[in-house]
C-alpha positions in Angstrom: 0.0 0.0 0.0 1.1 3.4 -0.9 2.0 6.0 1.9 -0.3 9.0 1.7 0.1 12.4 2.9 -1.8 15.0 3.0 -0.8 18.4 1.1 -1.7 21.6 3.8 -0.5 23.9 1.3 -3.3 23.2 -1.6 -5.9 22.0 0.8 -8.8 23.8 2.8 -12.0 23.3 5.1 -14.6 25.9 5.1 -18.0 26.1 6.3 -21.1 29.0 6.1 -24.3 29.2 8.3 -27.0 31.9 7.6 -26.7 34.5 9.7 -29.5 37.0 10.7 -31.8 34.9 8.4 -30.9 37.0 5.4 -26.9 36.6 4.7 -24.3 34.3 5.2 -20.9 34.2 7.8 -18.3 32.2 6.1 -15.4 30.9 7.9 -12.8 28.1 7.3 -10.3 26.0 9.9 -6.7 26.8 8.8 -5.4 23.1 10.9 -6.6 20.2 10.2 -5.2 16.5 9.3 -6.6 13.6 7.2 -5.5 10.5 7.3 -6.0 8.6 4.3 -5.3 4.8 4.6 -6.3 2.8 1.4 -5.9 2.9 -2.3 -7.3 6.1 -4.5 -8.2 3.0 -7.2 -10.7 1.9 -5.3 -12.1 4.1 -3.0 -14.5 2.4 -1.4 -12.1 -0.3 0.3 -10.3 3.1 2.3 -10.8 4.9 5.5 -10.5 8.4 6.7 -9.8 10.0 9.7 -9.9 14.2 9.8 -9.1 15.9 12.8 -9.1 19.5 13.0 -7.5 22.0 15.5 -10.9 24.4 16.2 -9.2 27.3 18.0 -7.7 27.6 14.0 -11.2 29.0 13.0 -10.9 31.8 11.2 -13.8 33.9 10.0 -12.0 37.3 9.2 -13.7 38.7 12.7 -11.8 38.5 15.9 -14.9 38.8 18.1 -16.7 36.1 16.0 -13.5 33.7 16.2 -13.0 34.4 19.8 -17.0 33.8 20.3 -16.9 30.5 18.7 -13.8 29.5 20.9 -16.0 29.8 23.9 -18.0 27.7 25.9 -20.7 29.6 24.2 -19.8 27.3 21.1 -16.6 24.7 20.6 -15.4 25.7 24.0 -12.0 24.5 22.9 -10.1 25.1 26.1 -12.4 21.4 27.2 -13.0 20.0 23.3 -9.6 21.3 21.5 -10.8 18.9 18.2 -13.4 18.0 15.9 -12.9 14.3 14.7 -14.4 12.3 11.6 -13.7 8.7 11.3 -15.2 7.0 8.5 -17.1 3.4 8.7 -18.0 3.2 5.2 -17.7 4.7 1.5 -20.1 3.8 -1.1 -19.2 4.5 -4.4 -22.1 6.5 -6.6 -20.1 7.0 -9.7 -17.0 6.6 -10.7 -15.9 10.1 -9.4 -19.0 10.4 -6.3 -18.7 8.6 -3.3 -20.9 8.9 -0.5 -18.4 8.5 3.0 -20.2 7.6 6.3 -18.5 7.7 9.4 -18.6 9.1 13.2 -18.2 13.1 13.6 -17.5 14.2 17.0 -17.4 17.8 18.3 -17.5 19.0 21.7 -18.0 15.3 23.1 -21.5 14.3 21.0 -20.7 11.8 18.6 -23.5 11.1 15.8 -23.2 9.4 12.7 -23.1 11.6 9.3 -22.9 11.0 5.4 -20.5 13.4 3.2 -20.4 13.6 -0.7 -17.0 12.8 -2.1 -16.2 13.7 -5.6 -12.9 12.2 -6.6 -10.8 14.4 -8.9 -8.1 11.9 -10.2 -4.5 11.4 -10.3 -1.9 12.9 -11.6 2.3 13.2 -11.9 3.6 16.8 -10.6 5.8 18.0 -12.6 8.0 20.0 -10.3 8.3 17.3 -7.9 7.8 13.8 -9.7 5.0 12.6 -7.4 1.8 11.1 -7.9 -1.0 13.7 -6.9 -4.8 12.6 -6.2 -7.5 15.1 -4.8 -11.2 15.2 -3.4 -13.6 17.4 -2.6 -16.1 16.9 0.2 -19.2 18.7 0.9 -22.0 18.2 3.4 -24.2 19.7 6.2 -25.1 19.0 9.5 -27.3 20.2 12.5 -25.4 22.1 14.4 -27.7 22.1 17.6 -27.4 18.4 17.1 -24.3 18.8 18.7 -25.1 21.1 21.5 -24.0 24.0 20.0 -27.4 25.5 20.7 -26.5 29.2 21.5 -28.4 32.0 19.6 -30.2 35.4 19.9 -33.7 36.1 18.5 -34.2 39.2 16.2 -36.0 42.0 16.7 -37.8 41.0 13.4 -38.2 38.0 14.2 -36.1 34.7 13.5 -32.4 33.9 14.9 -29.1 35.5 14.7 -27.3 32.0 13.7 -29.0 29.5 11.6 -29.2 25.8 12.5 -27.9 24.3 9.6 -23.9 24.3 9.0 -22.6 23.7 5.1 -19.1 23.3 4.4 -16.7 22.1 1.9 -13.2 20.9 1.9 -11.0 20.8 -1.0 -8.4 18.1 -0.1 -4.7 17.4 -2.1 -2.6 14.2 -1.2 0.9 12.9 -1.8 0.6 9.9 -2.9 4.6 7.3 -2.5 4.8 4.3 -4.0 
């Protein structure tokens, strides 16, 4: 089996909620780790493990960052990651995979489904190493998880929607 590492440089995790029921807050974590054990030929034989550092949240708003950092939120002096650990990958098509697996933040564990879309391989041509890449996107609930803070609006609805999307762009390293 190959050794696979993942490339930080040309890789990203970024999520959005709707905030104030009319816009969107975007933010992304800048460290994070996957762990890739398997073969990018066949997909659905592999397993996953992401873990990502939370106070690395960035949303381009100190107060925000620092509010999310709280016990208000991650409280990540207690819960300093947010784990996925895959039990399963079904392959859709030949470039969509559907990865199940346990995502944990601040101590609740539930079981989610991601979409994978499976870019390919290819040779780099600066370094001579075999490249692959995936892109995963999902959603989840984030009150599901206890982070149930919010503040109702004047004009009624919440400051912080429920429902979390993000996307991750995702480069490996691939040695033979």
């Amino acid at each position: 089996m190959a050794n696979v590492t993942l490339d930080k440089v040309h890789s990203g995790l970024n999520f959005e909620v709707k905030h104030m029921m009319v816009s969107k807050a975007k933010g992304e974590f800048q460290s994070f780790d996957v762990d890739f054990n398997g073969d990018f030929d066949k997909l659905e034989d592999a397993s996953v493990k992401v873990t990502i550092d939370v106070a690395s949240v960035e949303t381009n708003n100190e107060d925000r960052n620092g509010h999310l950092k709280s016990a208000d939120f991650f409280n990540v002096e207690e819960f300093p990651t947010i784990t996925f650990e895959s039990k399963n990958i079904t392959k859709v098509s030949d470039d969509e995979f559907k990865v199940t697996g346990d995502l944990t933040i601040v101590d609740v564990t539930k079981e989610e489904t991601f979409t994978v879309e499976y870019n390919g391989k290819a040779k780099d041509p600066m370094q001579g190493n075999t490249i692959a890449g995936a892109d995963v996107s999902g959603k989840i609930n984030r009150e599901d998880y206890g982070l149930t803070w919010n503040a109702a609006l004047e004009t009624g609805g919440v400051l912080i929607g429920k429902e979390i999307k993000f996307s991750g762009g995702f480069e490996f390293v691939v040695e033979d």
